[in-house]
N, C-alpha and C positions, 0 to 999 in steps of 0.2 A: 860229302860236302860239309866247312865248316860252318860253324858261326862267328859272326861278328857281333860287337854289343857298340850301342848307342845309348849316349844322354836323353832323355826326354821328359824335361821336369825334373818330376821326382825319381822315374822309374829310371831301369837298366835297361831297354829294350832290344832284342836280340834281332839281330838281321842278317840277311843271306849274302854270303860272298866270299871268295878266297881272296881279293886283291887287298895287299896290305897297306893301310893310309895311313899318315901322321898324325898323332893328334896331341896335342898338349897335355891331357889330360892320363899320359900312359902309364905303365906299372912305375912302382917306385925306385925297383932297381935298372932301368932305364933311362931314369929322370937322373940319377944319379951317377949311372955312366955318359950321361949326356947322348945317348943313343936313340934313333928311330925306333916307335913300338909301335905293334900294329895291332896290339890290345885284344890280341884272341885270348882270350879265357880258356878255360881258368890259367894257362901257360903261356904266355907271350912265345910267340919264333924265336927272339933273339934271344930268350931266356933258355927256352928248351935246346938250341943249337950252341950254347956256350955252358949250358947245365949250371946254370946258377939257378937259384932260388928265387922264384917272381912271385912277389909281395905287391899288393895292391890297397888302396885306401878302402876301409870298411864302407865310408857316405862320401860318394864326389862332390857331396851339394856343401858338407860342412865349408870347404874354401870361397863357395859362394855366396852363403850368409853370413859368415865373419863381420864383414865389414859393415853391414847396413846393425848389426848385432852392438856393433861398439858404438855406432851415432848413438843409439838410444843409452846404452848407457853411459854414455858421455855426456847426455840432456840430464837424465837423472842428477848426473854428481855435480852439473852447474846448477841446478835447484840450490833457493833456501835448506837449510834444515828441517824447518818446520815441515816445507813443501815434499821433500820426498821421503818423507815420514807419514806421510797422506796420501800418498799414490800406491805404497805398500800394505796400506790396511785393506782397502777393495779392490777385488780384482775386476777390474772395468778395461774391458776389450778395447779401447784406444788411447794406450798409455801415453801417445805422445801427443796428443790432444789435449790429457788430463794434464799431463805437466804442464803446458803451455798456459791451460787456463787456471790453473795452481798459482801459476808465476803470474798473470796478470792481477787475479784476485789481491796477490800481499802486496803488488808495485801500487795499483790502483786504487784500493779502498780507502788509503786514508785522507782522499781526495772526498770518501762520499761517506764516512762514517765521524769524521775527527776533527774538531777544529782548534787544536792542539798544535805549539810548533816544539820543530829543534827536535828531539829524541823522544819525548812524550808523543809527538803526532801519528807514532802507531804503537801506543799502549796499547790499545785494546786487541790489538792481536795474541798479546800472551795469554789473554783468554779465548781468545777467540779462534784461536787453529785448534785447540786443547781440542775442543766442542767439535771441530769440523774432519779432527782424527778418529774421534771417539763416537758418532753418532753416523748412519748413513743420510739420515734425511739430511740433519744441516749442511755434510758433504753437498748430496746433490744441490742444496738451494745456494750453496756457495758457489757453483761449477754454472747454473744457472745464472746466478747475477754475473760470473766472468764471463760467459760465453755472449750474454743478452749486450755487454759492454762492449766484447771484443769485436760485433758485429758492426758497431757504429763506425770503427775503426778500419775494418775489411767488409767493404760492404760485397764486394767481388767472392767473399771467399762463401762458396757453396756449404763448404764443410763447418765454419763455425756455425752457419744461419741455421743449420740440421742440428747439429749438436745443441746450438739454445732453443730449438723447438724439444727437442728428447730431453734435456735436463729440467724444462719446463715442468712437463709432462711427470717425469718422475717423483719429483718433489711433491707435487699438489696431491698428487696420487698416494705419495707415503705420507703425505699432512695427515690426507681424512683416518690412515690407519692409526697411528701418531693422538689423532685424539679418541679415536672410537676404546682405545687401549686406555687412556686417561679416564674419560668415562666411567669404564669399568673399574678402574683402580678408587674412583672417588665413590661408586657404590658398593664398594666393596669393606673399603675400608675408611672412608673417607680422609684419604690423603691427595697431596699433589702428587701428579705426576714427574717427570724430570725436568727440571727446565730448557732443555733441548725445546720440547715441543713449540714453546712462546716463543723461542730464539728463531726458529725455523718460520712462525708464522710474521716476526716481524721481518726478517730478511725476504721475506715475500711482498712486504709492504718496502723496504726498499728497494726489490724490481719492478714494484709499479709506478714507482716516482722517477725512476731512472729511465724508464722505458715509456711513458707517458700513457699509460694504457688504465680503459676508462674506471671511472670510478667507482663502477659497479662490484670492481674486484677491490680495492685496496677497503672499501669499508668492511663490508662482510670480514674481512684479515684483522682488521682493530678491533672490530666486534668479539669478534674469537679472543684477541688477546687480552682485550679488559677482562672476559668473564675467568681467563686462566690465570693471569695479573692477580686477581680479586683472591683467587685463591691460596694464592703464595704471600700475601701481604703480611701476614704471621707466623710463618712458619720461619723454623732457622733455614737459612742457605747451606748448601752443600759449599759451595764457589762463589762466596762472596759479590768477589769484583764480576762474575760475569752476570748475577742477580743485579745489581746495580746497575749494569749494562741494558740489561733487559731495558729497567724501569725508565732509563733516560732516554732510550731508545722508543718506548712507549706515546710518553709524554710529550716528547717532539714530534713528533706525528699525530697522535689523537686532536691535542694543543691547534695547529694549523688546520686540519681537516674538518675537527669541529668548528673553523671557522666558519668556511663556506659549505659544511654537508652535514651541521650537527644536529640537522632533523632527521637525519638517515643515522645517529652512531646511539651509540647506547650509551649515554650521558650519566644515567643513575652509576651505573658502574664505574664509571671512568670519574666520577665523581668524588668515592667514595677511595680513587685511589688518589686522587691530585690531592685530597684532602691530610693525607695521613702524614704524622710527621717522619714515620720510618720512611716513605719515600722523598721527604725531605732532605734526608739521610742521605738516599742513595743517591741524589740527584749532583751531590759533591763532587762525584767523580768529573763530572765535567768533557765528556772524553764529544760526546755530540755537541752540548749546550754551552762551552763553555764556562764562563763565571754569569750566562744570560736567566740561568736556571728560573729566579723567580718572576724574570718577564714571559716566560713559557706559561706557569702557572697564571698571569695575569690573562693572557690572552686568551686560555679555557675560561677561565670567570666570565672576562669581556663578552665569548661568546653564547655563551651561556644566557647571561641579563641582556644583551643589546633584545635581543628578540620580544623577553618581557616585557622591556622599557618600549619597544615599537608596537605591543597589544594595548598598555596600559598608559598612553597618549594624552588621553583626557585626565590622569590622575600625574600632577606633577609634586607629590609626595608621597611616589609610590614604593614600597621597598628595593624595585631593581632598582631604580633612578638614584634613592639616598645612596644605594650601596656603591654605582658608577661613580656615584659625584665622590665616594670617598676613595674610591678605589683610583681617582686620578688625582688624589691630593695626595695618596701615595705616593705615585708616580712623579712629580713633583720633586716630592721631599727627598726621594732616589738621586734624583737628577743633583739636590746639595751636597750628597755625602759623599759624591766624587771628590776626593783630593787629586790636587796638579800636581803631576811628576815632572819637573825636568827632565828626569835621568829613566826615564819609560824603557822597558826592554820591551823589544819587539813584539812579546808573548804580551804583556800589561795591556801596549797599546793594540793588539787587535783584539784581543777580550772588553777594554774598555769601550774600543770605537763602537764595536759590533752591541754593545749594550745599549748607548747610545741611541742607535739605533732604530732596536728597539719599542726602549722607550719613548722614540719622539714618534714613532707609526704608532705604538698604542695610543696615546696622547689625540694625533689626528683623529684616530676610532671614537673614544669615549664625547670628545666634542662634539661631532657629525653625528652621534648615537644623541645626544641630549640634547641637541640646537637643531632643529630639522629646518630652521630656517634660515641655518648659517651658511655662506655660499663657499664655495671656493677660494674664492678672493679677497674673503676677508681678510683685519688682519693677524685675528690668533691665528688663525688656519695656516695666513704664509710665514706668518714667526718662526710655527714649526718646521712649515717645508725648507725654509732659508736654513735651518741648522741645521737640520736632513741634509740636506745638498753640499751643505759646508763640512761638517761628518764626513760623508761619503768620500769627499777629496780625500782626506785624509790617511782613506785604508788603501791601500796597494792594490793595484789590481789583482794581483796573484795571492791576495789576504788568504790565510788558511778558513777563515770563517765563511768565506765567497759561498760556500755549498748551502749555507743557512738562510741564505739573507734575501731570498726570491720574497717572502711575505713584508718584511716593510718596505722593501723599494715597489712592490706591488702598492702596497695602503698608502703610501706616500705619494707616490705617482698618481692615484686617482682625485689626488688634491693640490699636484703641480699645475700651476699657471704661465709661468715662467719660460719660456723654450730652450733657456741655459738648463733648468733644475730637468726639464724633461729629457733633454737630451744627455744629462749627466746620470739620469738611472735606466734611459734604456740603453746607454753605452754598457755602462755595468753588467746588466744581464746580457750583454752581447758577449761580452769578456769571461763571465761566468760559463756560459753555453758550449766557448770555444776549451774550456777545463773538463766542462762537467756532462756537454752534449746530453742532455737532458731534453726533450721539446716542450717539457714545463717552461723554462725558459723562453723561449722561443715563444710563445703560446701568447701568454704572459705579457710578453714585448708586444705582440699585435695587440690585444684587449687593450692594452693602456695606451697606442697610438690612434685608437679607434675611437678611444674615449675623448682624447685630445681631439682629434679632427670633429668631431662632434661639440666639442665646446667652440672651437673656433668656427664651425658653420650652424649654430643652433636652428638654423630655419631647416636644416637639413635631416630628415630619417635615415639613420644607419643601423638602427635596430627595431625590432616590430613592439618591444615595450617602450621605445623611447615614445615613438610615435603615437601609440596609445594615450600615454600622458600627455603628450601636446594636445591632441585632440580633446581630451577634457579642461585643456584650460591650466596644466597644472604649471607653476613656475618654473625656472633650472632650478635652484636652489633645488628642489623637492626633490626634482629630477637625481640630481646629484647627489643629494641623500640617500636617493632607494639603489643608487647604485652601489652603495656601502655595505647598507642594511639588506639588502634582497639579492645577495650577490648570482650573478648567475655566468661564473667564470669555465672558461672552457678550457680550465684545470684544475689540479688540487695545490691548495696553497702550500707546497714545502721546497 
């Protein structure tokens, strides 16, 4: 009795029978006389009864995975360069996953890193793939911020919602290694470590602003990076531009968080670096802050002294207060040395608008910081907000700046009266949210409609510290004050 063979998978599997069947898959000199083979091994019938030579393929499967073989590497070679230059350094078991979130990462980012136009709007990439070819950790926390993004996007798809839990997971995992290795490098010898590590822990802080998740994580990540910051402030860079990177990276973040959490960050440090004129320096690049740089720096000072000036109440020549009151005559004097462009390039006017900005929500702040009995409605307060809202017209919806600018249409909003001015910046962060899908935004949008519906029904409790205050008596004005000063926002401001 012979044998017959069968496909099965992988194998060859041998089976009982003499009856001879068709099958597609027969010797090769069969296939090529175009002839029935009934694929008995090792000799074919028609081969042994015509004495020819029956040649068979070594792997039947090879003709099987051919084709799923070339999709993939046909995804590879429609990648960036950069991109599959980065799929090649780590072997990570689900390469067509990684390319996918490769390719989201360089289309995406410079929606949430850059408010740059024209060709500058993804400079920071020729540093920044370098770092994500060359390091594992920055890889994963790269793969992580595309997967955590791509999610928002496919909320159906099972597979990225796994993959942004595992890249999560992996990153935070090789942080703690990441510094425990830093660590030792700095009692060893006392030097810094790479700058990978601050890269890696700021990009963790831009998945927690992207992904809205609480606060408890993105401070502890500033914490870490001021104390590594601190230590790199003197030293030469290896890479420049991506040390630069770091710093404004830094600074825009510490800058807004120490707004409302800077009883939670570590301020001596972070102090010590807003102060320095080397990061003055690096702050040029402009690739996050635009030309807004020294209004970043203002708003770490502001939050720094508002809290002094809020202890030291009874002393109205106290040094926070002198320093506020000078620190908005700055501001001011900012607002002269704008020259009018007719001929404004695109790039001009959304670096100037966005300054603007700025400055007129710092301006609100130091006010409401130094007049606790100024209300709302007065009229320095809506001077500001009127040119706030007149600004605002101005920038395009789709302004490259849109990703920065949640903290003055926040501070500004909490001092609109107007139902034109309020509905022209909760519009904004609507239009921003549908870019940037952030629930900062979102978040943000409800607190300052909440504050509004609360001015407009004052007899009404919508919060259990409003209510408080009422109960003792206290006036709005006050009220509206401690909502500046004692923020207790159910976000972080960036």
């Amino acid at each position: 009795m012979g044998y017959n063979y069968r496909i099965d998978d992988t194998f060859l599997v041998p089976t009982m029978g003499n009856v001879s069947t068709r099958s597609r898959t027969g010797c090769l000199t069969c296939r090529r006389r175009k002839k029935k083979c009934d694929e008995r091994h090792p000799i074919c019938s028609g081969c042994n009864r015509n004495q020819l030579p029956c040649e068979w393929v070594s792997n039947e499967l090879v003709s099987k995975t051919r084709r799923p073989r070339c999709r993939r590497q046909l995804a590879v070679t429609q990648l960036p360069h950069e991109a599959q230059k980065m799929v090649n350094v780590f072997a990570i078991p689900k390469p067509g996953m990684v390319q996918r979130l490769l390719s989201h990462f360089i289309d995406h980012s410079p929606r949430w890193l850059s408010t740059r136009t024209g060709k500058r709007r993804s400079d920071f990439l020729q540093y920044l793939l370098p770092a994500v070819s060359q390091n594992l950790l920055v890889h994963n926390c790269v793969l992580m911020i595309a997967s955590a993004d791509l999610a928002k996007y496919c909320r159906g798809d099972v597979e990225v919602r796994a993959v942004a839990v595992e890249y999560y997971g992996k990153a935070v995992s090789a942080l703690q290694g990441s510094l425990n290795e830093e660590l030792t490098a700095v009692a060893a010898y006392n030097l810094p470590g790479s700058d990978y590590t601050p890269l890696a822990v700021l990009l963790l802080c831009l998945h927690e602003c992207q992904n809205f998740t609480n606060s408890t994580r993105i401070v502890p990540h500033l914490n870490a990076a001021a104390a590594l910051l601190l230590r790199r402030l003197h030293d030469t860079p290896d890479d420049l531009p991506l040390r630069s990177f770091l710093f404004e990276l830094f600074c825009y973040y510490f800058s807004l968080v120490a707004f409302s959490h800077g009883s939670r960050l570590s301020l001596s440090q972070a102090s010590a670096i807003f102060s320095s004129p080397i990061v003055t320096q690096y702050l040029q690049q402009g690739n996050v802050m635009g030309t807004s740089q020294r209004l970043f720096m203002c708003i770490f000072r502001i939050s720094m002294l508002a809290e002094k000036v809020a202890s030291e109440r009874q002393f109205h020549d106290s040094p926070a207060r002198t320093e506020l009151t000078g620190l908005a005559q700055q501001l001011i004097t900012w607002q002269l040395e704008l020259p009018p462009r007719t001929d404004a390039d695109i790039a001009w006017l959304n670096d100037a608008i966005t300054s603007e900005l700025y400055r007129l929500a710092c301006l609100i702040y130091i006010k409401k910081v130094l007049d606790p009995a100024l209300s709302d409605d007065s009229p320095p307060i809506q001077a500001l907000v009127i040119a706030f809202a007149d600004n605002l017209g101005h920038l395009p919806p789709d302004a490259p700046s849109n990703n920065i600018l949640c903290w003055p249409l926040v501070v500004a909003g909490l001092s609109a009266v107007e139902s034109t001015h309020q509905r022209a910046i909760s519009i904004r962060l609507g239009q921003i949210y549908d870019i940037w899908r952030s629930d900062i935004l979102c978040q943000s949008a409800a607190f300052l409609r909440q504050k509004w519906r609360r001015d407009r029904n004052p007899n009404r409790c919508f919060a259990s510290a409003s209510c408080g205050e009422q109960e003792k008596g206290e006036d709005r004005s006050t009220a509206a004050v401690n909502d500046i000063l004692h923020l207790q926002f159910p976000v972080i401001l960036v």
